[in-house]
Steps between C-alpha positions, in 0.01 A plus 500: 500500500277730732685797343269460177201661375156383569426401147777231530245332768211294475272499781268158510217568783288199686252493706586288787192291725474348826135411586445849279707759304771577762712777260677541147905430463658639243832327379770646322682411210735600216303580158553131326590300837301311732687486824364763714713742679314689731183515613191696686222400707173770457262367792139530478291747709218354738249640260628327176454166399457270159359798314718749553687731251853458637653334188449770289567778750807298555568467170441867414757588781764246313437696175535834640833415664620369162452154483342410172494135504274399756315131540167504730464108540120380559593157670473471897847441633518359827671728819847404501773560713871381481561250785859550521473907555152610520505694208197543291447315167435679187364447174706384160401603166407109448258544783747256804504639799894587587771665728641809365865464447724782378697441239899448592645882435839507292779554751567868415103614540506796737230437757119632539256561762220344334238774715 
C-alpha cells in the first residue's frame, strides 16, 4: 500500500490544543477511505501560536510532494495519545481523533522501509 503514488493519498490536517495550539497532525488515508494509515506530527515553534500560517505552509508542502487531496479541519481536537502504546493520535477525514493502523499487506507484498 506504501508502494503507491502520492495522489492515491489524502492527507486530513488538525490542529491539536492543550491549554493552547500545541501542533498540527496530519493523518493518512487512501483516496475514498477513512481509516488512516499513517500519520505525522509538525510541532509548533515557541514563536507561533493561534495565528500562525502553518496549515497552509503545511498544506503547500502536501501539494508539492503530490498529494492532491488534502482536508485542513477548523475544529479543535483535543491532544490525544494511545494508552495502550503511546502513540500519537491523528486526525480522520470525519474529523475523530484515531490510531493509525496499516492496512493488513497481501501475503506475497515484498517489504518497505517506509523512510
Amino acid at each position: 500500500v506504501m508502494g503507491r503514488p502520492a495522489a492515491d493519498f489524502r492527507a486530513v490536517v488538525g490542529g491539536y490544543h492543550d491549554k493552547q495550539l500545541e501542533d498540527f497532525r496530519i493523518g493518512f488515508c487512501l483516496r475514498g477511505r477513512t481509516e488512516v494509515m499513517h500519520g505525522v506530527v509538525w510541532p509548533l515553534l515557541e514563536s507561533e501560536d493561534e495565528g500562525t500560517e502553518a496549515p497552509s505552509l503545511i498544506e503547500a508542502v502536501l501539494r508539492a510532494n503530490g498529494v492532491i487531496d488534502v482536508l485542513v479541519l477548523d475544529q479543535r481536537l483535543p491532544i490525544e495519545y494511545c494508552d495502550d502504546c503511546g502513540a500519537p493520535l491523528y486526525p480522520s477525514p470525519d474529523g475523530e481523533t484515531v490510531h493509525a493502523e496499516m492496512p493488513d499487506e497481501p501475503s506475497d507484498a515484498t517489504p518497505r522501509h517506509l523512510h
